[in-house]
Structures are given as structure tokens and as C-alpha cells.
C-alpha positions in Angstrom: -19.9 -4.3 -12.2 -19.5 -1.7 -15.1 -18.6 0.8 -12.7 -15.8 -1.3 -11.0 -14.2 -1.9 -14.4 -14.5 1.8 -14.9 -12.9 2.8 -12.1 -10.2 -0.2 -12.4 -8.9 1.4 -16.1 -8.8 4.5 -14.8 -6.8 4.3 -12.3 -4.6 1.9 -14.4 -4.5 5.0 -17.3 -3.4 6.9 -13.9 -0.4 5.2 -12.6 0.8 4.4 -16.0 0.6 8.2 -16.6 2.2 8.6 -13.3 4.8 5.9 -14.1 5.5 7.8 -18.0 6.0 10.9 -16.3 8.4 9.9 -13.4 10.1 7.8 -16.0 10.4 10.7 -18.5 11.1 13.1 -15.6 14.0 11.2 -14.5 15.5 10.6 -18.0 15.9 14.7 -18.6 17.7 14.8 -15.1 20.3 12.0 -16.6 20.7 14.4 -19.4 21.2 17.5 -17.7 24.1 15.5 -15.3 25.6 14.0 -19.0 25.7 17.7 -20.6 27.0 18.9 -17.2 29.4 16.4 -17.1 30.4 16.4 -20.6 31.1 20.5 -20.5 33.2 20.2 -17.2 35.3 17.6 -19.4 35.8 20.3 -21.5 36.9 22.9 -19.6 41.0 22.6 -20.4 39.8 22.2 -24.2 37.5 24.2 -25.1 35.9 26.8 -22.8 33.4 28.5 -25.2 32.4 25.1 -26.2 32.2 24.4 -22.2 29.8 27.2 -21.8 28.0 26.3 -24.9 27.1 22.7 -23.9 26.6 24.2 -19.9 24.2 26.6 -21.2 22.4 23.5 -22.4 22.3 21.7 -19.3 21.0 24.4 -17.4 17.8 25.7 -19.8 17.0 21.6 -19.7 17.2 21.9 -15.5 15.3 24.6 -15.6 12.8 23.2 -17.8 12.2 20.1 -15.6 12.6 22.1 -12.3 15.9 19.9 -11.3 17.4 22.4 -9.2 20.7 20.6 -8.4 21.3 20.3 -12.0 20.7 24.0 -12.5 23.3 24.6 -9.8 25.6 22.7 -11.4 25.2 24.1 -14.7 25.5 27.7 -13.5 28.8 26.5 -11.6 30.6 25.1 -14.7 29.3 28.4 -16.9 31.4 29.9 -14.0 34.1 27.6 -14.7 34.2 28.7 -18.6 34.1 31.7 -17.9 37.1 31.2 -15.5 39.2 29.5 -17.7 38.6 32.6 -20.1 40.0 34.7 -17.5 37.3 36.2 -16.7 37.0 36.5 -13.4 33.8 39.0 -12.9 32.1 36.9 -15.1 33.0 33.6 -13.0 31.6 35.2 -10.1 28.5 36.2 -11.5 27.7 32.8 -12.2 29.2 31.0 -9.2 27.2 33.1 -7.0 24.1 31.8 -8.6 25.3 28.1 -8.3 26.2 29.0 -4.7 22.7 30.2 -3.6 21.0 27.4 -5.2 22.7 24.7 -3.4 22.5 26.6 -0.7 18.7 26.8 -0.8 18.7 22.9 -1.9 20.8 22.1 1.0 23.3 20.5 -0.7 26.7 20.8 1.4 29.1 18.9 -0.9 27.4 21.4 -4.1 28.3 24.5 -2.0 31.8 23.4 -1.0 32.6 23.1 -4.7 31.4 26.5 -5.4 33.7 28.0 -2.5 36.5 26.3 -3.6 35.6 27.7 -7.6 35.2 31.3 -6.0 39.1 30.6 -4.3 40.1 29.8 -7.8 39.6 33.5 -8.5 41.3 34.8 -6.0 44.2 32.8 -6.3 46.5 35.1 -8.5 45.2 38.8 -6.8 44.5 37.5 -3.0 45.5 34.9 -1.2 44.3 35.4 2.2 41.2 35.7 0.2 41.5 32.7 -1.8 42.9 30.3 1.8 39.7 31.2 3.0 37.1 29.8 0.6 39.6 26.7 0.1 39.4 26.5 3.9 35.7 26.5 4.1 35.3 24.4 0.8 38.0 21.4 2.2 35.6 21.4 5.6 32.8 20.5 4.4 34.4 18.1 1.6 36.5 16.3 4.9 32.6 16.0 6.5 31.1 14.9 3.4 34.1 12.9 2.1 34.3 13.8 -1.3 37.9 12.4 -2.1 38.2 14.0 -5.3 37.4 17.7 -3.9 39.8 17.1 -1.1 42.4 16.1 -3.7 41.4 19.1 -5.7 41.6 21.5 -2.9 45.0 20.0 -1.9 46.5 21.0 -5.3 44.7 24.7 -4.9 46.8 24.8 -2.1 49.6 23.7 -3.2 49.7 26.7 -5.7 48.6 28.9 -3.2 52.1 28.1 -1.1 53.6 28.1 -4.4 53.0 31.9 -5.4 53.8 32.8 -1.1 56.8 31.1 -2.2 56.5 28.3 0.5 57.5 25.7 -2.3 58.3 23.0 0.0 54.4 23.3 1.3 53.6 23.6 -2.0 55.2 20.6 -3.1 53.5 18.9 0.2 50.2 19.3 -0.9 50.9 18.4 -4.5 52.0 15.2 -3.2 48.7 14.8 -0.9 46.6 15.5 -4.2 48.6 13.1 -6.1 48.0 10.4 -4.4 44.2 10.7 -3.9 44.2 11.6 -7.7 45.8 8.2 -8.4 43.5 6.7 -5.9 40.6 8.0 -7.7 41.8 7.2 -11.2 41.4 10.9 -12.0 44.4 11.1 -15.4 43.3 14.7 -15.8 44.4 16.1 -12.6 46.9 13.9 -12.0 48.5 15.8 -15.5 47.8 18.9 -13.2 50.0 17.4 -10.5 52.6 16.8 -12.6 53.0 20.0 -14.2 52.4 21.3 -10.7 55.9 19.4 -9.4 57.7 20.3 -12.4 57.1 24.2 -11.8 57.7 23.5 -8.2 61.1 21.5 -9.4 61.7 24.4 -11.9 61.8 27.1 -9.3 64.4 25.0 -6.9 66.1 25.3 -10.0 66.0 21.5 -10.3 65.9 22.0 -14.2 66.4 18.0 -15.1 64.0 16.7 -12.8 61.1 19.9 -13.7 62.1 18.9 -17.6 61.3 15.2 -17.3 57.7 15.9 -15.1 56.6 18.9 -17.9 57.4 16.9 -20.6 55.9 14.0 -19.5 52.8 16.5 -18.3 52.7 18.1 -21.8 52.6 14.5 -23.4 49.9 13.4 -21.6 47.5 16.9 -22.0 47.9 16.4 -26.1 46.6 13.0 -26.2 43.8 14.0 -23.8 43.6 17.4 -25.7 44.0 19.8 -22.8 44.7 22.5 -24.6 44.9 25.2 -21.7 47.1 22.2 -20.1 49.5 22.4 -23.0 49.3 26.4 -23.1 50.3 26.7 -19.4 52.7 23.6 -19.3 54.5 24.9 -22.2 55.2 28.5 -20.5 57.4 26.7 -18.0 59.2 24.7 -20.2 59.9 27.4 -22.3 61.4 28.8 -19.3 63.4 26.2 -18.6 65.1 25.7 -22.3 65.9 29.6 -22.1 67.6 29.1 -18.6 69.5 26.0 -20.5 70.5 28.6 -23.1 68.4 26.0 -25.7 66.9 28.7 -27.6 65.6 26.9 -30.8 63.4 24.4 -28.3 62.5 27.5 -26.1 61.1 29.1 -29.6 59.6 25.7 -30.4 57.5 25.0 -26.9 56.8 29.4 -26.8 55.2 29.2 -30.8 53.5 25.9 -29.9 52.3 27.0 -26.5 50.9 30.0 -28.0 48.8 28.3 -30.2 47.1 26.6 -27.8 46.4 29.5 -25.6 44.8 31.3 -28.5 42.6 28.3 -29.1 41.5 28.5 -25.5 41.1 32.1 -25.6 42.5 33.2 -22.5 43.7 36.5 -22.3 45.7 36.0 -19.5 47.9 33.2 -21.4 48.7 35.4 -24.3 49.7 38.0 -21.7 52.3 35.5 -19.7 53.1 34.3 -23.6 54.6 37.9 -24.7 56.5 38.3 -20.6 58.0 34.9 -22.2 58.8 36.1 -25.3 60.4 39.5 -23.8 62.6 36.7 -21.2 64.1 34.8 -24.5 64.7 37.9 -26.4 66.4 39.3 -23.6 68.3 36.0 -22.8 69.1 36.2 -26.9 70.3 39.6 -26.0 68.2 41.1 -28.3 66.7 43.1 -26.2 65.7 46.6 -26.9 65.0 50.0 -24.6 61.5 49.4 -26.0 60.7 45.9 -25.2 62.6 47.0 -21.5 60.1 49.7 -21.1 57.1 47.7 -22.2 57.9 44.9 -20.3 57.6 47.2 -17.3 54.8 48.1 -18.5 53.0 45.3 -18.7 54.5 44.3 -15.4 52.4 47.5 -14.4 49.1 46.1 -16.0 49.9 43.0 -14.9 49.8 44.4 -11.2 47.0 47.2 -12.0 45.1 44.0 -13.5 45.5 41.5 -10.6 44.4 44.4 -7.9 41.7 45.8 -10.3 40.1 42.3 -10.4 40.5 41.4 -6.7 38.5 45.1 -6.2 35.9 44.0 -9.2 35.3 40.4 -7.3 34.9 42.3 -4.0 32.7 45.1 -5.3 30.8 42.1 -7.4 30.5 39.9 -4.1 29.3 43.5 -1.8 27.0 44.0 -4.3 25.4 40.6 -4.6 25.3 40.3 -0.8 23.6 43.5 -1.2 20.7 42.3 -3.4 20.4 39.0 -1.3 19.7 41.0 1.9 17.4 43.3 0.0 15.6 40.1 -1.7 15.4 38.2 1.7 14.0 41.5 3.5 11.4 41.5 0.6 10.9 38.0 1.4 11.0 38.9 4.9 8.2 41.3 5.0 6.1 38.8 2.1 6.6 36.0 4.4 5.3 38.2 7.0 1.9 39.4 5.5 1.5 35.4 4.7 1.9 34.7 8.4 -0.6 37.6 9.0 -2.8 36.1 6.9 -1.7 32.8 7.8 -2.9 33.6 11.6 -5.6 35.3 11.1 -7.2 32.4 8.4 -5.8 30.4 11.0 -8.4 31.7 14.0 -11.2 32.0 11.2 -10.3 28.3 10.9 -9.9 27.6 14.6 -13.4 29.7 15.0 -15.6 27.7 12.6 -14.0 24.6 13.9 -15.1 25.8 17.3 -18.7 26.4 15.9 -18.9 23.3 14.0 -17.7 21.5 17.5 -20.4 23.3 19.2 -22.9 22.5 16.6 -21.6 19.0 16.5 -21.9 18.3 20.1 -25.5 19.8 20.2 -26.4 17.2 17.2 -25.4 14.6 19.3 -27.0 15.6 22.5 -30.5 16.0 20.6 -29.9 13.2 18.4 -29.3 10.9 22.0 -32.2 12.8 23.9 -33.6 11.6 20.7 -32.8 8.1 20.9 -33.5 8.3 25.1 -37.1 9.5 23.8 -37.8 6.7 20.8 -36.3 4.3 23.8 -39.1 5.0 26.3 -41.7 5.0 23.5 -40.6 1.8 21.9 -41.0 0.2 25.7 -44.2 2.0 26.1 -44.6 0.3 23.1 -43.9 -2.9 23.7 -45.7 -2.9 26.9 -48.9 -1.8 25.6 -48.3 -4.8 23.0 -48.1 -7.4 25.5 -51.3 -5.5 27.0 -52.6 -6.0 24.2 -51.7 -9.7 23.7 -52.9 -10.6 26.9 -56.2 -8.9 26.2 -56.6 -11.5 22.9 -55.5 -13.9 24.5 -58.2 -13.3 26.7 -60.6 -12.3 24.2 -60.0 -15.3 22.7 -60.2 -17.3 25.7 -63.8 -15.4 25.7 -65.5 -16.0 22.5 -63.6 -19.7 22.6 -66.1 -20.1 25.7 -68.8 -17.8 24.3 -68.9 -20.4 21.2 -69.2 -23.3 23.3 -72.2 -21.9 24.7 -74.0 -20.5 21.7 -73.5 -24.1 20.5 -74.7 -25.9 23.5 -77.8 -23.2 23.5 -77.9 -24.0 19.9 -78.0 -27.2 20.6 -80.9 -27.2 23.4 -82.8 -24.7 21.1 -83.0 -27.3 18.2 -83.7 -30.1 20.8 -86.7 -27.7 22.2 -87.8 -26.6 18.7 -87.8 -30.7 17.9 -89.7 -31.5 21.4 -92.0 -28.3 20.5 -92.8 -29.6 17.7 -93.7 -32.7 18.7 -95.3 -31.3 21.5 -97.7 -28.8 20.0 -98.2 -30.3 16.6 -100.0 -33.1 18.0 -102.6 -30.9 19.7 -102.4 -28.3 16.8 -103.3 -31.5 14.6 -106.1 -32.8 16.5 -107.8 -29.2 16.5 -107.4 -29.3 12.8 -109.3 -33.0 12.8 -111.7 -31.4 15.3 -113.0 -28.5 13.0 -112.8 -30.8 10.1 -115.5 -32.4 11.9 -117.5 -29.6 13.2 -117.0 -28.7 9.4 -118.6 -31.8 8.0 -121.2 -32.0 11.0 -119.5 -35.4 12.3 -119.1 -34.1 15.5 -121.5 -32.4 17.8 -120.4 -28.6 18.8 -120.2 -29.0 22.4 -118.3 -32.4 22.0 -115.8 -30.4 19.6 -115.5 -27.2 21.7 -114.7 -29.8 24.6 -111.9 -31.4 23.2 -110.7 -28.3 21.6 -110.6 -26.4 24.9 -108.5 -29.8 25.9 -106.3 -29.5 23.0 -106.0 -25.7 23.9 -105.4 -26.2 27.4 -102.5 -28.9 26.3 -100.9 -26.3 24.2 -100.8 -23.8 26.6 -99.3 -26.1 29.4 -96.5 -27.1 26.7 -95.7 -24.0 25.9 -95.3 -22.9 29.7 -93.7 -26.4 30.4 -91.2 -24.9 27.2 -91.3 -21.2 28.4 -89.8 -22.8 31.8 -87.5 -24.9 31.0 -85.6 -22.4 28.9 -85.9 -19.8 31.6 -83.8 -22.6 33.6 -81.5 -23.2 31.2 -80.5 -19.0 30.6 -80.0 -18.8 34.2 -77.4 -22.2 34.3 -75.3 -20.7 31.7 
């Protein structure tokens, strides 16, 4: 009984513990998907906070071994690092995020990745950039994850925009829209907005662009997207120089700058002084200087898009690279396991056999043995009813043996009574007779007479006797 309520406790302590853990366990996984969460929120913001919190996420995945959430975290580090503009940097981290969903088997993780890694091609190459939005919106169309699809749409919306296909553009922009509103998303449907007001802009539709950006650029400040403000700004900028509005075109340009220095994108500043150079020229206060360095960072700008498209491509060949070398180390280590996998397999399958073998001839001796204690125990039990019938019989024997010691017992006591009566009457009259003789009373010859008489009586009794026992042993 002690032992039960031993046993009982500790397997309560056990599942409790179990229970703690699992608990515990799934409470750091809720983290990592709030910090995750909570970084991706900040990604028009505050990119450096982005990574900060990201960076988070992922050492408490990898602490707990929750590998989506370490996917995850390396894919919006990727993000940050995107919305730096930098682009190698992205990669780096996207490839990570890619080969761990990959490994995890997570489809609708992988498709988000692609469509990232089209992100970065977006500016430098867009058959490049079609094709990982491609692949990315398949798998999001099988899985049906609305808001990917909706995000992919607008990727490809700014795809057609920069082919300057703006009416395709402005079609997808529309498709995203309406999942956006569909799904509730207010961030990205700011995106769409601004996304119609460049589209607007560029048909040189400068009323209709005007009310979407400003209405775009409203709605980023109360949700504090600052790269949202930096990049919406840019266009209407744009659109108060070609309204020869100047003073408002300085306003949105300082204000718009601001905001891309707080997100610290280089590549904003960089479209910020292009800007700058459009208004001063518009101003005509344009100088042979500011002509030749706008050229040249036309130039850059060029140099910079191709150099990165060549970095990402080098950057993916290279990682591609280091996979196939990794998976042929795998390769071969998986292949000495499976040689030592086989070969422990046939020492297995070989003292399995032996153990069978030894097995079988346990049984065979242990049911010879039983076939053996079988034909014993009836030998056995035959020579026990032998035996029962011989005390039966034996007792059947003495029963009758013991009725005739006492019937002999019997006669003998009856003879010894008649024997006694018989020869103690002569035995007494010889007594009286040598009294006699002894006192004189009796003459000698008379005496020897009846003595001899008395003899002669005794000896016929005793025959008489001696016969009639003889008679009896033969009867019985």
C-alpha cells in the first residue's frame, strides 16, 4: 500500500512537471510571435527599433527551439534591414528565414520570404523581382492567405508602375485595395492610397493624385509611418512644383526629409536631394553645378541599382553555393549513418535471428519437457491407484486377518478356560493324593493307582486339547 501511494505522487510530481513545462514552453512561443509581431508593426517607423525588438524574438526562439518563430524573426530582421536600404543585408537574413521554413515545411512562411526577396529586386530587376512575386502569390492562392495575396497585388502593382504599364499598375492597386479593406488592414491600405495617387500623378491627374497623397500622408502621421510620410511626401512635393506652388513644395520636401532621416534610409535622402535639384531648377535657380551633379547622381543612382542587383545575385550564388556544399556534407554524414545504420541493422537482425533460434529451442526442450513430466505424472498416478488397490487390499487382509486372530483368540481363551478346568481337577487330586501318601493316610499302591489314573486323565485331556486345536488351525 505504501508503495502504490509512492508510485501515485510520483507520477502526479510527473505530469504536473510535464504540465509546467508545456505551459511555460507555450508561453515563450506567444512571446516570440508578440515581439515578432510588434517589430513588423514597426517597420515604416522605426527600422533600427524593428531589428532591435526582432533580434529579441529570435534569441527567445532560439532559446526554446521554436523554429517557426526563428524563421519569422530572421524574416523581419530582413525586413529592417530592407527598409534601411540595405539590400545585401536583407538578403542575408531572408535566406536564413527562407531555409528554415523550408526545412519546417511551412509553405505560407516560405511564400512570404519569396515575395520579401522580390521586394529587393524591385527597383534593379524586374524580371527578377515578377518571379519571386510569381512563386510567392502561388503558394499564398493554395494556402489562401488573403493578406499576402493583397500584398503581392500591390508589389505588382509597382512593378507595372516603374515598366510604365500604369493602367496594370493601377489594376492591381485596386485588387489589393479591396482585400486590404476586406481584411481591415489601415496600414496597407495607406500604401494603396499613396500607390493611386503616384499612379494619378504620373497620368498627370494632379487634383485627383493631390487629394489621395494628402489624404495618404494624413493617415501615416496619426499611425506614425514615418517611411510612409518620407516617401508620400516625395510625390507631393512633385506635384506642388509641377503646380508652380513652391512654398508648399519646400514645406512637404523639409518635412519629408525629416522623416526619412528618422528612418534612416539612404535611399530617401538620395531621391530627397533629385527633388531638391527638380524645385531649384523649376525655381530657375539652377546652376551648371547642380546640372552636373544631378547627372551625376543619376549615374550613381544607375551604378547603384545594377551594383546591387549584381551584390544580391553574387549573395544568392554564393549561398546556394554553401547549401549544396552543406547538403553534400550532409550527404556523405547521412551516408556513413546509413552504413552504420545497416550494418547495426544486420548485427540487430543477426542476434534477433539467434535469440529466435535460441528461443525456439527453449520451447522445444521446455515441451519435450513437459511431454516427459506428462508420462511420469501418469506413470505416476497409475502406480498410485496400484498402490490404492493394494491397501485397499491390504486392508481388506488384515480386516480379515483380525477377525481371525480374534476368533483364535477367542477359542484360545475358551481352551485355556476348559484346560483349566480340565487338568486342574486331576492336577488337584494328585496334590490331595501325595498329601496323603505324605501323612500315611493312604496306602502306596492305592495312591500310585489313582495317581497313574489322574496321570492317565491328564494326558488324555491334553491330547483331547492337542486335537481339537489341530482341527481348528486347519478350518481357518
Amino acid at each position: 500500500m505504501k508503495f502504490k501511494s509512492v508510485f501515485l505522487y510520483s507520477l502526479l510530481c510527473f505530469l504536473l512537471n510535464v504540465s509546467f513545462n508545456a505551459s511555460g514552453a507555450a508561453l515563450d512561443s506567444t512571446d516570440v510571435i508578440a515581439l515578432n509581431k510588434k517589430a513588423y508593426n514597426n517597420r515604416l517607423t522605426n527600422p533600427a527599433e524593428l531589428i532591435t525588438q526582432a533580434n529579441k524574438a529570435l534569441a527567445l526562439a532560439t532559446k526554446i527551439g521554436y523554429v517557426n518563430g526563428m524563421a519569422e524573426a530572421n524574416r523581419v530582421i530582413g525586413i529592417g534591414y530592407y527598409y534601411q536600404t540595405k539590400q545585401v543585408e536583407a538578403l542575408k537574413y531572408y535566406l536564413v528565414a527562407q531555409k528554415i521554413y523550408q526545412d519546417a515545411n511551412n509553405q505560407d512562411g516560405v511564400a512570404k520570404v519569396t515575395n520579401n526577396i522580390g521586394n529587393l529586386y524591385r527597383e534593379s530587376d524586374y524580371d527578377e523581382a515578377i518571379k519571386n512575386y510569381e512563386s510567392a502569390l502561388n503558394v499564398a492562392l493554395k494556402v489562401k492567405d488573403e493578406d499576402l495575396i493583397a500584398t503581392i497585388y500591390l508589389n505588382f502593382g509597382s512593378i507595372y508602375y516603374r515598366k510604365k504599364n500604369l493602367n496594370k499598375a493601377l489594376e492591381y492597386y485596386e485588387m489589393s485595395n479591396v482585400l486590404f479593406k476586406k481584411l481591415n488592414n489601415t496600414v496597407n491600405l495607406i500604401q494603396c492610397l499613396q500607390n493611386k495617387g503616384v499612379i494619378y500623378y504620373n497620368q498627370n491627374k494632379l487634383d485627383t493624385a493631390l487629394v489621395l497623397l494628402l489624404q495618404a500622408n494624413a493617415q501615416a502621421k496619426e499611425k506614425d509611418l514615418n517611411t510612409a510620410v518620407a516617401s508620400i511626401n516625395l510625390t507631393l512635393t512633385s506635384i506642388f512644383i509641377a503646380k508652380n506652388q513652391f512654398d508648399k513644395a519646400e514645406h512637404y520636401l523639409e518635412e519629408g526629409l525629416n522623416y526619412a532621416t528618422l528612418v534612416n534610409s539612404d535611399k530617401l535622402k538620395y531621391d530627397y536631394k533629385l527633388t531638391r535639384f527638380q524645385l531649384e531648377s523649376k525655381r530657375k535657380n539652377y546652376q551648371v553645378a547642380l546640372s552636373l551633379l544631378y547627372e551625376i547622381y543619376r549615374a550613381d543612382s544607375i551604378k547603384n541599382h545594377t551594383d546591387v542587383s549584381n551584390s544580391l545575385k553574387l549573395l544568392k550564388e554564393q549561398t546556394k553555393q554553401e547549401e549544396n556544399e552543406h547538403n553534400n556534407e550532409m550527404m556523405l554524414a547521412q551516408r556513413s549513418r546509413d552504413r552504420i545504420l545497416f550494418w547495426s541493422t544486420v548485427l540487430v537482425a543477426g542476434l534477433l535471428v539467434v535469440l529466435v533460434i535460441l528461443l525456439i529451442n527453449n520451447v522445444n526442450r521446455k515441451a519435450k519437457t513437459n511431454q516427459d513430466l506428462t508420462r511420469l505424472n501418469e506413470k505416476i498416478t497409475e502406480q498410485k491407484e496400484n498402490l490404492n488397490q493394494i491397501n485397499h487390499h491390504l486392508e481388506e487382509i488384515i480386516d480379515d486377518r483380525t477377525k481371525d486372530l480374534q476368533i483364535k483368540n477367542k477359542k484360545l481363551a475358551d481352551y485355556s478356560l476348559h484346560l483349566s478346568h480340565q487338568i486342574r481337577g486331576p492336577i488337584a487330586t494328585l496334590k490331595g493324593l501325595l498329601n496323603l501318601e505324605k501323612d500315611n493316610l493312604i496306602e502306596q499302591d492305592e495312591c500310585i493307582k489313582l495317581m497313574n489314573k489322574c496321570v492317565s486323565e491328564i494326558d488324555d485331556n491334553i491330547i483331547d486339547m492337542s486335537g481339537m486345536l489341530h482341527e481348528t488351525s486347519k478350518k481357518v
